[in-house]
C-alpha positions as CSV (number, residue, x, y, z in Angstrom):
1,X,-18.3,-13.7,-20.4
2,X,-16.7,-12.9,-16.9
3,X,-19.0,-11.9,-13.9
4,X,-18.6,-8.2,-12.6
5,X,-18.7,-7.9,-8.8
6,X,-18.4,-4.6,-6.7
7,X,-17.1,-4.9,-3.1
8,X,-17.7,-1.9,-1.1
9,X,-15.1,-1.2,1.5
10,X,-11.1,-2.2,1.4
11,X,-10.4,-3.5,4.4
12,X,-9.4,-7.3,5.1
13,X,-12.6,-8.5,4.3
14,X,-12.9,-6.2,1.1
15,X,-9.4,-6.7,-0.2
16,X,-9.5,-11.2,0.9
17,X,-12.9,-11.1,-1.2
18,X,-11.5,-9.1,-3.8
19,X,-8.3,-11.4,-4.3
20,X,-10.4,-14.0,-4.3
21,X,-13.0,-13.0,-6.4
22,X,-10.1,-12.3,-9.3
23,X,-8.0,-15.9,-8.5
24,X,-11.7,-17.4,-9.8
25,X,-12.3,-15.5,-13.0
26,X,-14.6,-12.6,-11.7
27,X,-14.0,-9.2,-12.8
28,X,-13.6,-6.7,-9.7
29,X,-13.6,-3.0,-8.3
30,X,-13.3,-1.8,-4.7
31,X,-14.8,1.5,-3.1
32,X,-13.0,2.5,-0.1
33,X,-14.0,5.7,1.7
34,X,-10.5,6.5,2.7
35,X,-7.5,7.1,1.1
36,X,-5.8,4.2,2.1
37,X,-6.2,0.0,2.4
38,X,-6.8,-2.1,5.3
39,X,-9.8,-0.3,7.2
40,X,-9.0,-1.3,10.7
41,X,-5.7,-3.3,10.0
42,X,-3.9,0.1,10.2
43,X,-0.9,2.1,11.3
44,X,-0.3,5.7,11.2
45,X,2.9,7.9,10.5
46,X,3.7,11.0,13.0
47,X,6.7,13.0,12.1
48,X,9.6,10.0,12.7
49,X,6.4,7.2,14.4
50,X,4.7,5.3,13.3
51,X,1.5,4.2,15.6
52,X,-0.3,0.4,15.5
53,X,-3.9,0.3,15.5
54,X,-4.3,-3.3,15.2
55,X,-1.8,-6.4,15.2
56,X,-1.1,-7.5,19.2
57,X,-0.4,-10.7,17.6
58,X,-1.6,-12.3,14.5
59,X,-3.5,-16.0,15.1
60,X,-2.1,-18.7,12.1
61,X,1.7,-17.0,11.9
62,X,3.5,-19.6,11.1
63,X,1.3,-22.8,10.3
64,X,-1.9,-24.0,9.3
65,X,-5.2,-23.0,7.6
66,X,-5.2,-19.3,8.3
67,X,-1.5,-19.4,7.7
68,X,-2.6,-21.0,4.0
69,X,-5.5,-18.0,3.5
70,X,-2.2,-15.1,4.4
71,X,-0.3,-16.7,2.0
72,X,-2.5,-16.8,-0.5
73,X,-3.2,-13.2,0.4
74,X,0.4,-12.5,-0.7
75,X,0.9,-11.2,3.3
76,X,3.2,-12.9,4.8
77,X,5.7,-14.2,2.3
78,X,9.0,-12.5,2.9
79,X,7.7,-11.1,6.3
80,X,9.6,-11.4,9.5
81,X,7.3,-12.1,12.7
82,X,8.5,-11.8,15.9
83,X,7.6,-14.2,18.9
84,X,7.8,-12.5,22.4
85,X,8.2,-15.0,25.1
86,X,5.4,-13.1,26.9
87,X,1.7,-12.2,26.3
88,X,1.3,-9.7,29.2
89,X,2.6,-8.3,32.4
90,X,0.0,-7.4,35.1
91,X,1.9,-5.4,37.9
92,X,0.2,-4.9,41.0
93,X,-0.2,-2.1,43.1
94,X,1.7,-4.9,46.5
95,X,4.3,-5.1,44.0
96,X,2.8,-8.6,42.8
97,X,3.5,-9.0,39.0
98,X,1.2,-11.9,37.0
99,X,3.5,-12.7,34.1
100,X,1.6,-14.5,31.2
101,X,4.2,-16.2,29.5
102,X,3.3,-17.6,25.9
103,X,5.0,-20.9,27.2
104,X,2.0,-22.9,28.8
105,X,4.4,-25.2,31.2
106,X,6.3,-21.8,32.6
107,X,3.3,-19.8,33.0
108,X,1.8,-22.8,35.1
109,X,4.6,-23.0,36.8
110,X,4.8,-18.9,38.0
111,X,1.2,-18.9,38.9
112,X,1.8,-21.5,41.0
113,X,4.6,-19.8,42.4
114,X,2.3,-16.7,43.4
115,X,-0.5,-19.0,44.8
116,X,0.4,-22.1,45.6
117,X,-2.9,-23.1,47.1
118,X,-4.5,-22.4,43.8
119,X,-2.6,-25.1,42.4
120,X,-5.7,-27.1,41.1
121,X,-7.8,-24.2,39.5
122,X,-4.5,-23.7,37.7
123,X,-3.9,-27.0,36.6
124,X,-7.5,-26.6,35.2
125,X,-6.3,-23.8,33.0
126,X,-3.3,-25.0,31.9
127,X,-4.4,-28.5,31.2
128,X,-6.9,-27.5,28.8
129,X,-4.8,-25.7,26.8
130,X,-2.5,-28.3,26.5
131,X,-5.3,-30.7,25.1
132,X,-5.7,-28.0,22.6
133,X,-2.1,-28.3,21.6
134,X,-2.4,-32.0,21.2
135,X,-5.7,-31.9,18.6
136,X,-4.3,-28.4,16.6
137,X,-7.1,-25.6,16.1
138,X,-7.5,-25.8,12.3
139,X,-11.2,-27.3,12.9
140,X,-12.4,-24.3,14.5
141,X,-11.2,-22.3,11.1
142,X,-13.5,-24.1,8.5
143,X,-12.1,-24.6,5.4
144,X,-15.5,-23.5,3.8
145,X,-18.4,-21.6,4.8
146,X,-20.9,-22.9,7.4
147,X,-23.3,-23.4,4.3
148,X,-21.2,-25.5,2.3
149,X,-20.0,-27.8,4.9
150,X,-21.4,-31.5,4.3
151,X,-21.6,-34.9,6.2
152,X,-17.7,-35.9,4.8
153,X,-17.0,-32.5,6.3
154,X,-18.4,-33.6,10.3
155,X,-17.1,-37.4,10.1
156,X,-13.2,-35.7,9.7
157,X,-14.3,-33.3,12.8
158,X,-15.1,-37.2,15.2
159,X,-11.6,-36.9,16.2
160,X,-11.7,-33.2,17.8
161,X,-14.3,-34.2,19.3
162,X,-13.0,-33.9,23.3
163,X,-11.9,-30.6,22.2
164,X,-14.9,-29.4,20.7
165,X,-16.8,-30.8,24.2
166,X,-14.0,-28.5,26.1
167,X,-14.6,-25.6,23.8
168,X,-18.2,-25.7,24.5
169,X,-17.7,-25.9,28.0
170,X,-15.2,-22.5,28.2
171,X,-17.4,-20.9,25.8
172,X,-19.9,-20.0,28.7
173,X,-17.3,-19.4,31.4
174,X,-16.1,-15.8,31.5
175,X,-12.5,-15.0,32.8
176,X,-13.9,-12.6,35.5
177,X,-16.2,-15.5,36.8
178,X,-13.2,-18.2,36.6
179,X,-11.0,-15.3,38.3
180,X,-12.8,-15.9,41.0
181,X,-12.0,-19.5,42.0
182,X,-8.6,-18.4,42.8
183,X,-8.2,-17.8,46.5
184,X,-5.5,-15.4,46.0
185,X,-6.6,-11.8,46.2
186,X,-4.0,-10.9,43.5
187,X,-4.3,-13.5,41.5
188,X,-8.3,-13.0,41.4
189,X,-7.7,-9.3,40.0
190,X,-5.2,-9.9,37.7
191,X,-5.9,-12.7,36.1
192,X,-9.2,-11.0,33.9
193,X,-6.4,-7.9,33.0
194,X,-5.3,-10.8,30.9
195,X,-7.4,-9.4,27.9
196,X,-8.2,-6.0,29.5
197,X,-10.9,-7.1,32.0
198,X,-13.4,-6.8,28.9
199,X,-17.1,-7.6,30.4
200,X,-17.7,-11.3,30.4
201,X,-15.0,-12.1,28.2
202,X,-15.1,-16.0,27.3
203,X,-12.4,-18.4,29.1
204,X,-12.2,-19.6,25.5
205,X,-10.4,-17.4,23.7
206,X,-7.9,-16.9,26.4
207,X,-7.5,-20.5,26.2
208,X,-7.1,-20.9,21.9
209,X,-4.5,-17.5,22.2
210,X,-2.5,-19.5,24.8
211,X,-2.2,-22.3,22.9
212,X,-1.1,-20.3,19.4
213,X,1.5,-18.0,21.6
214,X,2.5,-21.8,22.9
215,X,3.0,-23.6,19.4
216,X,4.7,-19.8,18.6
217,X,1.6,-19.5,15.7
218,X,0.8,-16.1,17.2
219,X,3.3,-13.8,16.3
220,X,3.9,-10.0,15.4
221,X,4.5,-9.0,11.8
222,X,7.1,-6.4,11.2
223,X,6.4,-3.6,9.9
224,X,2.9,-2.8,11.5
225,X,-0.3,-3.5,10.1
226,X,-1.0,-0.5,7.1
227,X,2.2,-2.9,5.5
228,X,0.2,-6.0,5.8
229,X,-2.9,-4.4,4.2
230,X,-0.6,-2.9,1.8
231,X,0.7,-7.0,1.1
232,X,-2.5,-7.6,0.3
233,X,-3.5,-4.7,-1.8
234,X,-0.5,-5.3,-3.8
235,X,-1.5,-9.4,-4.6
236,X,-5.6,-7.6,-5.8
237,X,-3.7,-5.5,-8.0
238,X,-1.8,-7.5,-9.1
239,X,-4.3,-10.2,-10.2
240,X,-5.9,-7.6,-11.7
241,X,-8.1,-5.9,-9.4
242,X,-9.2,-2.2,-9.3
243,X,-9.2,0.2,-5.6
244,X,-11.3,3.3,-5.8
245,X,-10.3,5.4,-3.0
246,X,-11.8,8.7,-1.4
247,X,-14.9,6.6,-3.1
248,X,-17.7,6.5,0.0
249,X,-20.8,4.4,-1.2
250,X,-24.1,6.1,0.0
251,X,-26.8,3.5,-1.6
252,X,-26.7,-0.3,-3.1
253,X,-28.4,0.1,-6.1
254,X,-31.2,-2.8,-6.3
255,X,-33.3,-3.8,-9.6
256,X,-36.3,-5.8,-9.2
257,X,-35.1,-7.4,-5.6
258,X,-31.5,-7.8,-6.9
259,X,-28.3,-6.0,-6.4
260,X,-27.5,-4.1,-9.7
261,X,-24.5,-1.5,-8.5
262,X,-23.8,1.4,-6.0
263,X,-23.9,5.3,-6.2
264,X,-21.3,7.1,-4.6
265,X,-21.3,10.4,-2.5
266,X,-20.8,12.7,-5.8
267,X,-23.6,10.8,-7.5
268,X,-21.9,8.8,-9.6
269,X,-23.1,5.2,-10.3
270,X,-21.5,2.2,-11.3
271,X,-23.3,-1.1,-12.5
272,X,-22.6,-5.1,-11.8
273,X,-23.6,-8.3,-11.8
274,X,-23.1,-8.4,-8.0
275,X,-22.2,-6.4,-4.9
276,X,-20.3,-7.3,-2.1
277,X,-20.3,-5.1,1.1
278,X,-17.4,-5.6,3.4
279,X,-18.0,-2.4,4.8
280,X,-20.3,-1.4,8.3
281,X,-22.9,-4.0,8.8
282,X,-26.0,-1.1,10.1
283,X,-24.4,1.5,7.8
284,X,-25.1,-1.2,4.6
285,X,-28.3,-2.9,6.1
286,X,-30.1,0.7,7.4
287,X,-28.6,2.8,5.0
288,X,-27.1,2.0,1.8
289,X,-30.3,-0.8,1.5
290,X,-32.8,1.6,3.7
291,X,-33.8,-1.3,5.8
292,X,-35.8,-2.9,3.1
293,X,-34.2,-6.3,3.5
294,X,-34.3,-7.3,7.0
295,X,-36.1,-10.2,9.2
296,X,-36.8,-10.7,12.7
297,X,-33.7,-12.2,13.4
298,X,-31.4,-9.1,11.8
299,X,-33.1,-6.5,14.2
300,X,-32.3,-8.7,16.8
301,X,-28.7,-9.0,16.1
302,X,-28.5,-5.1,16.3
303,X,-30.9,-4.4,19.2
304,X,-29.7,-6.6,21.1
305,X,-26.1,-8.0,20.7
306,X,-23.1,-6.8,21.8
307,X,-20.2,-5.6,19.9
308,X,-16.6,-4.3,20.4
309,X,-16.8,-0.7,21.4
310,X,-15.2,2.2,22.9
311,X,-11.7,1.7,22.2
312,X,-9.4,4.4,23.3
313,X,-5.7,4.7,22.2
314,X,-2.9,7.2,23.3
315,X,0.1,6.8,21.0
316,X,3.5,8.3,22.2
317,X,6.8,8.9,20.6
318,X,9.6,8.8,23.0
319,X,13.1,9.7,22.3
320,X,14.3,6.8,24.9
321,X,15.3,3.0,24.0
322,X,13.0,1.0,26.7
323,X,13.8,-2.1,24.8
324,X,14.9,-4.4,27.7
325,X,11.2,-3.4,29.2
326,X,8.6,-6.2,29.2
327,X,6.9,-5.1,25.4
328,X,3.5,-5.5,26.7
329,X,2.0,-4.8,30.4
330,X,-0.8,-3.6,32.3
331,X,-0.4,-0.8,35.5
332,X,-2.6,0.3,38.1
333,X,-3.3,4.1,38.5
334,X,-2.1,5.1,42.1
335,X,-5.7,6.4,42.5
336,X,-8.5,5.7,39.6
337,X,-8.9,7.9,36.6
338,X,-11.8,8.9,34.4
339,X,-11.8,8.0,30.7
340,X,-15.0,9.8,29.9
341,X,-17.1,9.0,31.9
342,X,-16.4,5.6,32.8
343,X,-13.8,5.3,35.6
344,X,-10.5,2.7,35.2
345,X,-8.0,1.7,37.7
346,X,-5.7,0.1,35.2
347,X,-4.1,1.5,31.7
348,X,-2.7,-1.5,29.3
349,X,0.7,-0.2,27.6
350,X,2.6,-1.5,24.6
351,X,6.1,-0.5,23.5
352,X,7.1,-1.6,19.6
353,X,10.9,-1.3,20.2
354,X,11.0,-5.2,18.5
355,X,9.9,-3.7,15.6
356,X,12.8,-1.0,14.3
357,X,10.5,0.0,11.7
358,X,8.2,1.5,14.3
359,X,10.8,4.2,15.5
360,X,14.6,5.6,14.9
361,X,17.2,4.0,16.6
362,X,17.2,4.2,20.3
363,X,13.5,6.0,20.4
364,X,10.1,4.2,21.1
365,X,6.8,3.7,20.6
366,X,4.7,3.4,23.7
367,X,1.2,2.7,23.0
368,X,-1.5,3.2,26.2
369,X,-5.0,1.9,25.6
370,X,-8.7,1.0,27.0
371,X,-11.3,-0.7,26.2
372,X,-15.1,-0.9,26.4
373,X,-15.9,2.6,26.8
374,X,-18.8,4.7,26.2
375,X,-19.6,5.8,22.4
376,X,-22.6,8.0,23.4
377,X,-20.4,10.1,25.8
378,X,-17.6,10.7,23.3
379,X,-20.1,11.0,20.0
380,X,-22.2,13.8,22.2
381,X,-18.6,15.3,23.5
382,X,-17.0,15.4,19.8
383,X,-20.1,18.4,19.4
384,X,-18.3,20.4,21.1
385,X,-15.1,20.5,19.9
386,X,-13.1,22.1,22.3
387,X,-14.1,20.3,25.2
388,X,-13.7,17.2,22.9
389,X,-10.0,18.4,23.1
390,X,-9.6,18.7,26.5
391,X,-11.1,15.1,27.7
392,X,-8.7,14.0,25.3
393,X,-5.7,15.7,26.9
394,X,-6.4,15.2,30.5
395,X,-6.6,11.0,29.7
396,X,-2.9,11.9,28.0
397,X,-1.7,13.6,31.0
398,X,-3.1,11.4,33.5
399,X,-1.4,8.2,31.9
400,X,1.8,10.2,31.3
401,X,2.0,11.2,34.8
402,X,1.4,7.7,35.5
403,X,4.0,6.4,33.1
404,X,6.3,9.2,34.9
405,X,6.3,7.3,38.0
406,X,7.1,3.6,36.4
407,X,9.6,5.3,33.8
408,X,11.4,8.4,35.8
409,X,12.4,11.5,33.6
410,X,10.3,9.8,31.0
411,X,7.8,12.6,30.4
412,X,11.0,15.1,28.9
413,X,11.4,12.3,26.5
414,X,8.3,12.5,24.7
415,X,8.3,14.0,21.1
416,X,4.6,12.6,20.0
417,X,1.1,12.9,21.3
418,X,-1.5,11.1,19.8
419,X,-4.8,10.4,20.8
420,X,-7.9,8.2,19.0
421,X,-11.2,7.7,20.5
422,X,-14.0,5.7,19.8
423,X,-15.4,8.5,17.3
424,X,-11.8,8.8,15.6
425,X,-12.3,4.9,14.6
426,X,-15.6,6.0,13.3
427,X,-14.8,8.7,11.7
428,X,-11.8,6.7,9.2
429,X,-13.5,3.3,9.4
430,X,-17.2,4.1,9.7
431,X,-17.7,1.1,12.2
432,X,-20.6,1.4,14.1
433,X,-20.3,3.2,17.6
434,X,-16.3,3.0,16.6
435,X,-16.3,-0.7,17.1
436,X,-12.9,-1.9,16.3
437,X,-13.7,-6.2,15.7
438,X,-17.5,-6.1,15.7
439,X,-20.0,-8.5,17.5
440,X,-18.5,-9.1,20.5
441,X,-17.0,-12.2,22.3
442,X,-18.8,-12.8,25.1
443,X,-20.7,-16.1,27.2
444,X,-23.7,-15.8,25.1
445,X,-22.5,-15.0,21.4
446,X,-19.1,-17.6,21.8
447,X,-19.6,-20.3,19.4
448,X,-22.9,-18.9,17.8
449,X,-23.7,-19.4,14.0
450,X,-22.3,-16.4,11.7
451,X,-25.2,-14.2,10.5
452,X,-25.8,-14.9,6.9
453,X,-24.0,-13.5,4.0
454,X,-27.0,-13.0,2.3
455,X,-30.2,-10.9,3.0
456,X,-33.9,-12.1,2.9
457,X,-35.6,-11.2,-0.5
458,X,-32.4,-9.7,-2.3
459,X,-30.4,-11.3,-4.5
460,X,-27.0,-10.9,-6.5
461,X,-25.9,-9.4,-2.6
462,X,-23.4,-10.7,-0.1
463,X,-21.9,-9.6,2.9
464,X,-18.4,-9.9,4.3
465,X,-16.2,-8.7,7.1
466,X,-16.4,-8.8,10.6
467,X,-20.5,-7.5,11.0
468,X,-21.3,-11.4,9.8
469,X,-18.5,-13.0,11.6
470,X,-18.7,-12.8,15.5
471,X,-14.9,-12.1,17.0
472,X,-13.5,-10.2,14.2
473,X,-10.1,-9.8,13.8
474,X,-8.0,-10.4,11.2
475,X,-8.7,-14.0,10.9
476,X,-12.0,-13.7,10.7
477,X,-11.9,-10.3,8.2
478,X,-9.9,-12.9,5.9
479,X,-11.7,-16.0,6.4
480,X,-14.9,-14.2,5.4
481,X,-13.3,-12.8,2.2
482,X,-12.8,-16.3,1.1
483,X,-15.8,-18.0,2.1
484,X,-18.1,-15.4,0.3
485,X,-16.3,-16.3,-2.5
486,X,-16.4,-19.8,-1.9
487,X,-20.4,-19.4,-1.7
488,X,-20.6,-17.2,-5.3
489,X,-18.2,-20.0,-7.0
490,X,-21.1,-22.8,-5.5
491,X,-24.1,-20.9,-6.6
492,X,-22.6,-20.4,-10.1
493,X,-21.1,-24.3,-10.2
494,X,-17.6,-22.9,-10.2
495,X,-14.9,-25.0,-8.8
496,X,-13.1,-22.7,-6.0
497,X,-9.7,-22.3,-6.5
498,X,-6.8,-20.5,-5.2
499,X,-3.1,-20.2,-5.9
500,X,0.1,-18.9,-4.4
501,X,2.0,-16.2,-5.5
């Protein structure tokens, strides 16, 4: 007889595990608090926009292991991705631009252009990216979870390993700290706007997106990212799966230290031979298992480590084509602004006009954003609703008026306001503090074991999603799907499989 398993929480993780969970003979359901799949990997419609909230770029678009997982996801068959020839435009306030093209050879060559003394920090950079090129990445993707991976498994990894000792190496050098071998002034403060001058931000990750913009691997699906959740709720369905929406999950239900079910906001309980959360990591741990099942090294994770927080996104509709605009780029503020009460002297903007499903012909979407902000201010501000309103609106008008001066007259072409602050992502996700990809990426968590999927003393319980999987993202939403199912299919003597749709 077939195994039941609930999975609380249709997001990436939720919906991968899901999928997953049916290709290998389980029988499923999914409780999703909102009204809609994906979680995080979502877009919004407003009037004739539609607004991104996730998808810069999408690691694995093209080739390879992740590309493998999407595919068997049902997400990117049939899907168009679009490769832009840049990742970023920092303009300076001297009229310097830093142009990070996804070309590794023509981005070496313009930095070297703006600083030609800083040839050799340069050649640094660039050169370990290329060695990246050379070995591929799929190695730092297991193919399985870290607790199923043998000794065949690390004799096939021998031959990555002068990557693995440059990985190590970037791992514990943040961009701001390798800013600052550059003796340009400019180049020193634009280079960490790479990625948003995020607090020690791992050299890294700016290294592995290079080299997946490079290999053109890191490319934007059409159509936004609700349409690839929808992809993927479409293959669980179709193998059979069950969605439960408006369905929040207040308590695991747990039977002599095992996981038996869940009850639901209105009371109602369901029953199964296992659960799976995919949803908040605290909010299931604290909550929905009242603490009960925690060690040492659990209350460490949340007391101490960092996460992803404070992202702050002002969506615009503008009746204007700015198509032949660089897509993605990063402005100073003449003077700095406050966004709450953390002060920024830069605004990151996107426009989607590659994407016509994004807009009507000859409009845009222009989407401002920062990141790292304070949750605290804006959870105590969203008490008072009113003033709530008003922080929200002065950030709108202070990056419109801002907008104003690199876009003339673009201020009468604006149709659609929308604005979404840490609380808002909390509020339709329930991420802790609003996070919006989890543990963060930082010098000290880089290239740290995954927390467990399971928790001491309970059993028939896993956990998925990017609380147990440091750097979130899509990738890691997805991989984690799988390799909890991976893990079940071991424990019960199962021979994994997957197939393609």
């Amino acid at each position: 007889m077939e195994k039941s398993i609930i999975i609380i929480g249709a997001g990436l993780a939720g919906l991968s595990a899901g999928c997953y969970s049916q290709m290998n003979g389980y029988r499923t359901q999914i409780f999703e608090m909102d009204i809609r799949p994906g979680g995080l990997c979502t877009s919004w419609k407003r009037k004739e926009y539609i607004f991104d909230g996730c998808i810069h770029w999408l690691k694995g678009s093209r080739t390879g292991r992740l590309h493998q997982f999407y595919q068997e996801l049902g997400a990117v068959q049939y899907r168009r991705m679009v490769d832009n020839e840049e990742f970023v435009r920092v303009e300076g306030s001297g009229g310097k631009t830093l142009v990070a093209y996804a070309d590794i050879d023509r981005f070496e060559q313009h930095m070297k252009e703006l600083s030609p003394v800083d040839a050799g920090v340069i050649e640094e950079f660039c050169n370990a990216a290329r060695l990246f090129t050379r070995y591929g990445l799929d190695e730092l993707m297991p193919e399985k979870p870290v607790e199923l991976i043998g000794l065949l498994d690390l004799l096939k990894m021998i031959k990555v390993m002068p990557m693995m000792r440059v990985m190590r190496k970037y791992n514990k050098i943040s961009i701001q700290d390798y800013a600052l071998r550059f003796s340009d002034p400019f180049l020193r403060e634009a280079f960490p706007l790479i990625f948003g001058d995020m607090p020690d931000f791992p050299m890294s990750v700016l290294l592995l997106t290079m080299v997946d913009l490079h290999n053109r691997n890191a490319g934007v699906p059409i159509g936004g990212s609700l349409e690839f959740s929808k992809a993927i709720e479409r293959r669980y369905l179709d193998l059979g799966g069950e969605v439960n929406y408006k369905s929040r999950v207040d308590k695991i239900l747990v039977d002599d230290d095992r996981a038996v079910g869940v009850r639901l906001a209105d009371g109602i309980e369901h029953r199964a031979d296992m659960v799976i959360s995919a949803a908040d990591g605290r909010t299931t741990i604290f909550d929905m298992l009242e603490g009960r099942y925690i060690n040492d090294k659990i209350r460490r994770y949340y007391n101490e480590w960092p996460v992803y927080r404070g992202y702050f996104q002002i969506s615009l509709g503008v009746a204007r084509d700015i198509s032949s605009e660089p897509h993605s780029f990063t402005l100073p503020f003449d003077k700095p602004i406050k966004v709450g009460d953390v002060t920024r002297s830069w605004v990151h903007l996107r426009h989607y006009c590659y994407d016509p499903t994004m807009a009507p012909s000859g409009k845009s979407v222009i989407v401002a954003s920062f990141v790292f902000l304070n949750y605290k201010y804006w959870k105590e501000l969203y008490e008072d609703r009113p003033r709530y309103k008003a922080e929200k609106q002065g950030v709108a008008d202070a990056v419109i008026d801002q907008l104003e001066k690199r876009f003339l007259g673009i201020k009468d072409n604006i149709e659609v306001v929308d604005v979404a602050t840490p609380v808002t992502y909390e509020r339709y996700t329930g991420n802790w503090q609003g996070s919006h990809m989890g543990w963060g990426n930082t010098t000290e968590t880089m290239g740290s074991k995954p927390m467990s999927r399971t928790l001491p003393g309970l059993g028939n319980f896993y956990m998925a999603g990017q609380w147990v999987y440091i750097g979130g993202g899509v990738p890691g939403a997805v991989a984690s799907g799988r390799q909890t199912i991976q893990l079940i299919c071991s424990k019960d003597k199962k021979k994994f499989v997957t197939n393609t749709p």
